[in-house]
C-alpha positions as a Markdown table, in Angstrom:
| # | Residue | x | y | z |
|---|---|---|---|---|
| 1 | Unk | 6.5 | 13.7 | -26.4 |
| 2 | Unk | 6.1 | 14.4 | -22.5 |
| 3 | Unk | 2.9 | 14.0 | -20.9 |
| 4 | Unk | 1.7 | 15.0 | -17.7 |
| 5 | Unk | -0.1 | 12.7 | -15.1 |
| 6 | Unk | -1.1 | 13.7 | -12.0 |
| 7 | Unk | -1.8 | 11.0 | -8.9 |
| 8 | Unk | -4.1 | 11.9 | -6.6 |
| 9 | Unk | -5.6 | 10.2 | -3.6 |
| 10 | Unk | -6.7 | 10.1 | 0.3 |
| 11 | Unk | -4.0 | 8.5 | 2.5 |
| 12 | Unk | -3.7 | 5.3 | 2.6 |
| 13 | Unk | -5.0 | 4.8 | -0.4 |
| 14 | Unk | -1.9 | 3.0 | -2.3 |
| 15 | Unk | -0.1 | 5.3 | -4.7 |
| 16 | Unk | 3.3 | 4.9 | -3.2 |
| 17 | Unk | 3.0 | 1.3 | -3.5 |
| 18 | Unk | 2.0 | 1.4 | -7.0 |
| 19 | Unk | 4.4 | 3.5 | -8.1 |
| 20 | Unk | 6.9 | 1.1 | -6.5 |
| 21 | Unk | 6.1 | -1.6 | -8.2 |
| 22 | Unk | 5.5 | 0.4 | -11.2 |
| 23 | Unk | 9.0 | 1.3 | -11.5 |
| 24 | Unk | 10.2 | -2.4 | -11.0 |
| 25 | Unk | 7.5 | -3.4 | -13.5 |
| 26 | Unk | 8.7 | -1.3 | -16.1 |
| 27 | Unk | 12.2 | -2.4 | -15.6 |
| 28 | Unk | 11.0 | -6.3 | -16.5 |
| 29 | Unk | 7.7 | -6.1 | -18.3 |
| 30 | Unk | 5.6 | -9.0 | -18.4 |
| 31 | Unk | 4.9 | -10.5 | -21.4 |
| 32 | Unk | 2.3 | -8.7 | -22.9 |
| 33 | Unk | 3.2 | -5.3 | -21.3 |
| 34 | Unk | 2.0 | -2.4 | -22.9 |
| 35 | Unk | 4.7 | -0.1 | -21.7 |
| 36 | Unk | 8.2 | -0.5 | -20.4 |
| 37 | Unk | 10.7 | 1.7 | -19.1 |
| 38 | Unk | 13.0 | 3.4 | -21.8 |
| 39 | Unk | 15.6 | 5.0 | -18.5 |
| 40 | Unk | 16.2 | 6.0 | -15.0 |
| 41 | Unk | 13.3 | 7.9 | -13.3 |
| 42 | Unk | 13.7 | 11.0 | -11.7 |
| 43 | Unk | 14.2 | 11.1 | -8.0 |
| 44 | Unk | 15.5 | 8.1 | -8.3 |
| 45 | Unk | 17.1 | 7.3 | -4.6 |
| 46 | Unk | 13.5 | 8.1 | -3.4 |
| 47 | Unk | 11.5 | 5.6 | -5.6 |
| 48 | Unk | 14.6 | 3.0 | -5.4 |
| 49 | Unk | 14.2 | 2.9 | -1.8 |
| 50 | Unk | 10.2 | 2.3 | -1.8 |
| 51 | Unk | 10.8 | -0.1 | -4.8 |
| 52 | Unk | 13.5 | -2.0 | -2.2 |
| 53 | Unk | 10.8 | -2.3 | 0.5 |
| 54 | Unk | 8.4 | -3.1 | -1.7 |
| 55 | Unk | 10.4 | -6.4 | -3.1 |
| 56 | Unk | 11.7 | -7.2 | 0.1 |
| 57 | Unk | 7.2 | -7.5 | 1.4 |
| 58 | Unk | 7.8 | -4.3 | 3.3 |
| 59 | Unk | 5.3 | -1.7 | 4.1 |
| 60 | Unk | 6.5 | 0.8 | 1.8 |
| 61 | Unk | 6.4 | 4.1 | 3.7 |
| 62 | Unk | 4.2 | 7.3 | 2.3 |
| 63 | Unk | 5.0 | 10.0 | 1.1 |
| 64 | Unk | 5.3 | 12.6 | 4.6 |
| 65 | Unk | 3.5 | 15.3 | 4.5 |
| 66 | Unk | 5.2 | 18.8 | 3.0 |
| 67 | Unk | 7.3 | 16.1 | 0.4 |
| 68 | Unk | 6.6 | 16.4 | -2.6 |
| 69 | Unk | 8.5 | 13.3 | -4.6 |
| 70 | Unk | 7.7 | 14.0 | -7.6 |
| 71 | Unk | 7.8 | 11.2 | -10.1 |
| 72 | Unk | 9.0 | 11.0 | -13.4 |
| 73 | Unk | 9.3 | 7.5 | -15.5 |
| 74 | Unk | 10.5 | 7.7 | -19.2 |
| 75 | Unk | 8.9 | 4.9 | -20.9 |
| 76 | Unk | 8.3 | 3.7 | -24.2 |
| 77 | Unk | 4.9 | 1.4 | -26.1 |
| 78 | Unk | 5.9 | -1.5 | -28.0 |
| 79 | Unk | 6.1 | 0.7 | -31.1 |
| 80 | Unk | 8.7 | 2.5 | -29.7 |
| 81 | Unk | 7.0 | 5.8 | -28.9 |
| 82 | Unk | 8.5 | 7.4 | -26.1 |
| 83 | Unk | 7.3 | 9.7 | -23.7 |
| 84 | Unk | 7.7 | 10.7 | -19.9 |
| 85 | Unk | 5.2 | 9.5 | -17.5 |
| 86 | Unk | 5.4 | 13.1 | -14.9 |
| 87 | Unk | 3.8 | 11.9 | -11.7 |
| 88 | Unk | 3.6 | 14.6 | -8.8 |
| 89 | Unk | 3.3 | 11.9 | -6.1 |
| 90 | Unk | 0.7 | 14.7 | -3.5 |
| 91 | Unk | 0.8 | 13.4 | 0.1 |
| 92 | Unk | -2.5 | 12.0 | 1.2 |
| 93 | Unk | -2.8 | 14.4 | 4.3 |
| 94 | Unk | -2.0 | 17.3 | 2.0 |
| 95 | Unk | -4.8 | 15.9 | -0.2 |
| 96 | Unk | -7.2 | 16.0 | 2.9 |
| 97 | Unk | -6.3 | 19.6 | 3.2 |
| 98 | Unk | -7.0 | 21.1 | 0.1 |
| 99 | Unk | -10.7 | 19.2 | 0.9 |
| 100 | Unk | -10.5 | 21.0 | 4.7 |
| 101 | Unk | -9.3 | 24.2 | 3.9 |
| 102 | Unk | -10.5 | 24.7 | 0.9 |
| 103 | Unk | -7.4 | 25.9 | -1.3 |
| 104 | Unk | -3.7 | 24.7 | -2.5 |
| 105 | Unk | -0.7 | 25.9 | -3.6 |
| 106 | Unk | 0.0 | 27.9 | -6.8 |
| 107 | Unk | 2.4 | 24.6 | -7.7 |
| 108 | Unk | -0.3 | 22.7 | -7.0 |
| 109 | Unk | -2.9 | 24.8 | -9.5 |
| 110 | Unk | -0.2 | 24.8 | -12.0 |
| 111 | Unk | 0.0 | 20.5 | -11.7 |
| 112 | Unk | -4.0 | 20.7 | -12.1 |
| 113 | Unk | -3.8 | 23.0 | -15.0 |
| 114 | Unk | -1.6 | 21.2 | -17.2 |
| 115 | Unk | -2.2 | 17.9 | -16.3 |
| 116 | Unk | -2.7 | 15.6 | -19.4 |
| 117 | Unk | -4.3 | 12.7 | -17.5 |
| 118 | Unk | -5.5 | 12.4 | -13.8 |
| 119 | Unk | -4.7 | 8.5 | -11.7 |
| 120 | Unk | -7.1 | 8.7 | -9.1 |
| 121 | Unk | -6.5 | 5.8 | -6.5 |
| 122 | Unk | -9.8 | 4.6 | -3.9 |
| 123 | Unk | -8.7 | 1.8 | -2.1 |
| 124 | Unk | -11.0 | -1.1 | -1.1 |
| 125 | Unk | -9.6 | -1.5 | 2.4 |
| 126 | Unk | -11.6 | 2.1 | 3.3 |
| 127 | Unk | -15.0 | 2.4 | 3.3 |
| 128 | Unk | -16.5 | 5.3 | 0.9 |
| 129 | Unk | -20.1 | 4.6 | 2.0 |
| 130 | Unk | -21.8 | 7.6 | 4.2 |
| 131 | Unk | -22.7 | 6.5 | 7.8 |
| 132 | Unk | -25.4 | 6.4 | 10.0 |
| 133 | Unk | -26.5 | 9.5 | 12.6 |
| 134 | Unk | -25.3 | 6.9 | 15.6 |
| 135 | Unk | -22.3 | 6.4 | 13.5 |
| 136 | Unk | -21.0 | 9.9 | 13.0 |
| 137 | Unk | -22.0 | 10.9 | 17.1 |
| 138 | Unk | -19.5 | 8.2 | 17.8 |
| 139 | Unk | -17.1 | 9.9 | 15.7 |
| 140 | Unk | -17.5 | 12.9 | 17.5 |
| 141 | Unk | -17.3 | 11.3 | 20.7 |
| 142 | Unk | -21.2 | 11.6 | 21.2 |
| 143 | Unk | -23.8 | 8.8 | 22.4 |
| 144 | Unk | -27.3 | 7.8 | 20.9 |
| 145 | Unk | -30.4 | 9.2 | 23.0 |
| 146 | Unk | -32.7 | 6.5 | 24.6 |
| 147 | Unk | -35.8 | 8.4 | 22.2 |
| 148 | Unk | -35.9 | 7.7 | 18.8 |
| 149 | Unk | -32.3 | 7.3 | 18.2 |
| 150 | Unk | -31.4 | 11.1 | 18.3 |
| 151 | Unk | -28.0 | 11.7 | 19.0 |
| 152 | Unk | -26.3 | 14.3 | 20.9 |
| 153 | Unk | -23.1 | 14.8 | 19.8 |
| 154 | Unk | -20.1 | 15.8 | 22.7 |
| 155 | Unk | -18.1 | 17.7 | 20.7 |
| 156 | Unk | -18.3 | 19.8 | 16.9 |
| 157 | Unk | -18.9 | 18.0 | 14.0 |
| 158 | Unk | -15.1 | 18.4 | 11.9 |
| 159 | Unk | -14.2 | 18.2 | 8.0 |
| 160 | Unk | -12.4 | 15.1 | 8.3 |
| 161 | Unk | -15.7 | 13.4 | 9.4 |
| 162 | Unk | -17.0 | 13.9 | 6.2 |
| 163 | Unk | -17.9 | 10.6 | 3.7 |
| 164 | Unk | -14.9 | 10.2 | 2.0 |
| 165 | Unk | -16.7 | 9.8 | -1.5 |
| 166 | Unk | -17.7 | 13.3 | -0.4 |
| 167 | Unk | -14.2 | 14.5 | -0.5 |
| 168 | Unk | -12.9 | 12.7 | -3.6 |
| 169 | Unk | -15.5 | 13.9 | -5.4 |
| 170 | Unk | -15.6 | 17.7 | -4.3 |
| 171 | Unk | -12.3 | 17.6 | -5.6 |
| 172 | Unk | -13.0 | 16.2 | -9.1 |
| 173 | Unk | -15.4 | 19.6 | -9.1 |
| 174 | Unk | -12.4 | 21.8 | -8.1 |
| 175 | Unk | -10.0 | 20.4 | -10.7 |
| 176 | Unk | -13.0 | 20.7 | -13.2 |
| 177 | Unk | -13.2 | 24.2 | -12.1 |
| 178 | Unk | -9.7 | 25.2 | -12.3 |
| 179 | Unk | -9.3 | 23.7 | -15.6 |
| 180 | Unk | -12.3 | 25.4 | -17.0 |
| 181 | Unk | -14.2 | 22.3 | -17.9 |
| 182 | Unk | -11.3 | 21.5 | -20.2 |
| 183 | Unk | -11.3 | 17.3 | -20.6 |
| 184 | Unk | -9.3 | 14.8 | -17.8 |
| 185 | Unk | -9.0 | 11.5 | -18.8 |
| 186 | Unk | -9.2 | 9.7 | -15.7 |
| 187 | Unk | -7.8 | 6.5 | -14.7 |
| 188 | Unk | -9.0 | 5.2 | -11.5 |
| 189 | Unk | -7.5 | 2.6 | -9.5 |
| 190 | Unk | -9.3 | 0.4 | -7.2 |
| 191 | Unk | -6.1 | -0.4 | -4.8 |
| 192 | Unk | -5.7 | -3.6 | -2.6 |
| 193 | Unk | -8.0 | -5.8 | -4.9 |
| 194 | Unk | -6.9 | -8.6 | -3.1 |
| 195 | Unk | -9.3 | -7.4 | -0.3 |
| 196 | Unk | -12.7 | -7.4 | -2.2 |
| 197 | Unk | -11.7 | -11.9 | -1.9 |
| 198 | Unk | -13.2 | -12.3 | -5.3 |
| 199 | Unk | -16.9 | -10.2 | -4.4 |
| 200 | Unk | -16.2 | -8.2 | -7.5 |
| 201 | Unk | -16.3 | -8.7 | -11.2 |
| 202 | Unk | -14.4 | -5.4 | -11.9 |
| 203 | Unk | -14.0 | -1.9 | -10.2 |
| 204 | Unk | -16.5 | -0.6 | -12.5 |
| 205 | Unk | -18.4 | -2.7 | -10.0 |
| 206 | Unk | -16.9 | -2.1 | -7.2 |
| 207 | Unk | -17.1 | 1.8 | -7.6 |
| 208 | Unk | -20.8 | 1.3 | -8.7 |
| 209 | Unk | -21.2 | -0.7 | -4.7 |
| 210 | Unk | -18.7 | 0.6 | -2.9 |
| 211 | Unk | -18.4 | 4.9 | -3.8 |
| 212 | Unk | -21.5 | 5.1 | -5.8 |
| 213 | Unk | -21.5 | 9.1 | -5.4 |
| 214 | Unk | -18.4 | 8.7 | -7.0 |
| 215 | Unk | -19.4 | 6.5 | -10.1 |
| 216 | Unk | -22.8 | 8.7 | -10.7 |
| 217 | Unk | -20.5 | 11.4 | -11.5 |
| 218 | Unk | -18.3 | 10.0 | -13.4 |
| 219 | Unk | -20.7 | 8.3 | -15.3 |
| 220 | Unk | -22.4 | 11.5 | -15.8 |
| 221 | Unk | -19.5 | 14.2 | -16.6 |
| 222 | Unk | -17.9 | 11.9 | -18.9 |
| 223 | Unk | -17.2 | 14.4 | -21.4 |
| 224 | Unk | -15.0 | 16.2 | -19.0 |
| 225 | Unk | -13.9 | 13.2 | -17.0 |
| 226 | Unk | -13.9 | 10.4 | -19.4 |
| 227 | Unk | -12.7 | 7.3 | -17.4 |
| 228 | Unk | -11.5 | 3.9 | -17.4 |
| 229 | Unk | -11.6 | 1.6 | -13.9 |
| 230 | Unk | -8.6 | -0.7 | -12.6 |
| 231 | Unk | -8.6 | -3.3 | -9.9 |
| 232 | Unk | -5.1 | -3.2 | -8.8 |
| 233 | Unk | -3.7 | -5.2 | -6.4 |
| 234 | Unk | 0.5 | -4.3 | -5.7 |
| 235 | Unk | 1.4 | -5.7 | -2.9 |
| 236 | Unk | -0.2 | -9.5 | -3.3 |
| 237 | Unk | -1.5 | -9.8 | 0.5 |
| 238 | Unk | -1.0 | -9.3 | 3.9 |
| 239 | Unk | 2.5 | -8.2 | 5.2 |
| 240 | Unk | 1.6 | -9.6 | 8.9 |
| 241 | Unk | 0.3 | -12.8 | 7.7 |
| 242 | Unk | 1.7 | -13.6 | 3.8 |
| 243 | Unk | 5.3 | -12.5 | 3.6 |
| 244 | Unk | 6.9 | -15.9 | 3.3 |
| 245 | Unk | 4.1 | -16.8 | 0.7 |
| 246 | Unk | 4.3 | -13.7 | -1.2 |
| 247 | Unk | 8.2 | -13.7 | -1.3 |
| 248 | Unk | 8.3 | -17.2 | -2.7 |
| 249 | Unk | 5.9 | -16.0 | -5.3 |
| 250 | Unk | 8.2 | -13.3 | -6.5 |
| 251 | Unk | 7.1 | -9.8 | -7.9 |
| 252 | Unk | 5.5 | -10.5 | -11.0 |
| 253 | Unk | 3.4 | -13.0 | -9.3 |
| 254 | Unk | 2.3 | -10.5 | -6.7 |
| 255 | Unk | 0.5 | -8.6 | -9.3 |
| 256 | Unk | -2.9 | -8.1 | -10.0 |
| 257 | Unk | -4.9 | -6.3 | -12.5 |
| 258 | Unk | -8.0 | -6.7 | -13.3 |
| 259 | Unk | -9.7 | -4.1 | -16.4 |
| 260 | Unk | -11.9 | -4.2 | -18.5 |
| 261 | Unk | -10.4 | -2.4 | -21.2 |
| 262 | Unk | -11.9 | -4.7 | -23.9 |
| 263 | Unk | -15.5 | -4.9 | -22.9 |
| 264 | Unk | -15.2 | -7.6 | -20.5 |
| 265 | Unk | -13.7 | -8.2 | -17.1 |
| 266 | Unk | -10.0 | -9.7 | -17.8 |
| 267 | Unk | -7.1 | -10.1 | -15.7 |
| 268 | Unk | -3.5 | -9.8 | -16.1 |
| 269 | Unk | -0.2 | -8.9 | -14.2 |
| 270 | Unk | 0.5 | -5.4 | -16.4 |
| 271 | Unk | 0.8 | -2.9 | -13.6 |
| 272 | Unk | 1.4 | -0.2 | -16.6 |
| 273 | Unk | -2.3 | -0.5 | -18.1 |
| 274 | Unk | -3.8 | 2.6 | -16.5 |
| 275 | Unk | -1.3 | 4.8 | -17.4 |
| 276 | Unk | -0.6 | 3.7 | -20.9 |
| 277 | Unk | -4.7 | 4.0 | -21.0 |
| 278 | Unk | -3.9 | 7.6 | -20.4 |
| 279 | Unk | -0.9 | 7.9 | -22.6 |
| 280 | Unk | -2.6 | 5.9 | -25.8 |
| 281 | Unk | -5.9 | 8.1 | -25.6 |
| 282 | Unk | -4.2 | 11.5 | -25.2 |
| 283 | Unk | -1.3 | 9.8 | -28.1 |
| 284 | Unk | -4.6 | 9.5 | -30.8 |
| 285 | Unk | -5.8 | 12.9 | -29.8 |
């Protein structure tokens, strides 16, 4: 059975690197895996050459903005059910602009529409939190008045200024609006875990810290957005700083997940959890 996953995030925000390593993962699954890869993915030369940068500790490169690399991995559970993991890989700049102008494309309603499952990546190398009046009149190129700290800003206030909580989250209303309030299961993954250097149990945490705009209404739409939290860390560390570390390491050993799938906050290497989350839920439906 073919199921439809749809991966959305702001730029930056590590999907093509996950998907990289995804597809390598898939290819040699850890022990323990609960999915692995059952054939070749579609657009194959495309996530090849991201999976290639991504073993060789390059910054993998994003996906430009007006490509749409659509992703699809066949894969199979450990009981041999097989399905196809469909993953419309939406430039983070396009996402930005269906949040700035207020509309998409009608392939981009149809992706929304039949999605089976949603991977919504936040990364912990941005910050999600609103800012301050002095804050935002920087921004804009403004400076704080000597009374009271009013500000007067030098130029218009702009969409892309806006908390980026703010965005993710007025697009979890539009996707729950174009679907009618029909049920998402959401997997979201904190990227770049390596970051949070151990201040956070889980992303359940993090989120709750971190975006918690974003975790109230999740928490609280769960019937139409039920959800399970990953802290996912792909890459292993820094490029700049980490390469000869992370190479002697190896892949596997680069990997970081951290769920909390059973109750508790565990940790493993299986890069595949969020989406066979997705797959096994909408499977027992």
């Amino acid at each position: 059975m073919s199921r439809d996953f749809l991966m959305l995030g702001l730029s930056g925000s590590g999907k093509t690197t996950f998907l990289a390593a995804l597809n390598w993962a898939l290819q040699r699954p850890s022990e323990g895996a609960r999915l692995r890869s059952s054939g070749l993915a579609d657009a194959t030369e495309y996530i090849n050459d991201r999976t290639g940068e991504w073993l060789k500790c390059q910054v993998v490169l994003k996906t430009p903005t007006g490509v749409h690399a659509d992703v699809s991995l066949p894969v199979e559970t450990l009981s041999g059910d097989q399905a196809r993991l469909r993953c419309p890989d939406l430039s983070g700049e396009e996402f930005r602009d269906h949040w700035e102008s207020r509309q998409w494309s009608i392939e981009r309603d149809r992706e929304v529409r039949k999605a089976d499952g949603l991977v919504l990546f936040v990364s912990a190398l941005h910050s999600y939190l609103p800012v301050s009046l002095a804050q935002e009149s920087q921004m804009v190129g403004g400076t704080p008045s000597e009374s009271e700290g009013n500000v007067k800003p030098a130029s218009a206030w702009l969409p892309e200024y806006s908390c980026l909580q703010v965005q993710v989250v007025e697009l979890l209303q539009f996707i729950r609006h174009r679907r009618r309030d029909q049920p998402l299961p959401v997997a979201v993954v904190v990227s770049a875990w390596d970051r949070t250097q151990g201040s956070y149990e889980s992303a359940d945490q993090w989120l709750a810290k971190e975006a918690p705009l974003l975790w109230q209404v999740l928490q609280t739409n769960m019937a139409v957005f039920p959800f399970q939290a990953y802290g996912v860390s792909a890459q292993g560390g820094e490029y700049d700083t980490d390469t000869d570390q992370l190479l002697k390491a190896g892949p596997t050993s680069r990997i970081t997940v951290v769920h909390t799938e059973n109750g508790s906050p565990d940790t493993d290497s299986d890069l595949s959890r969020p989406l066979a989350w997705l797959l096994l839920r909408e499977s027992a439906r």
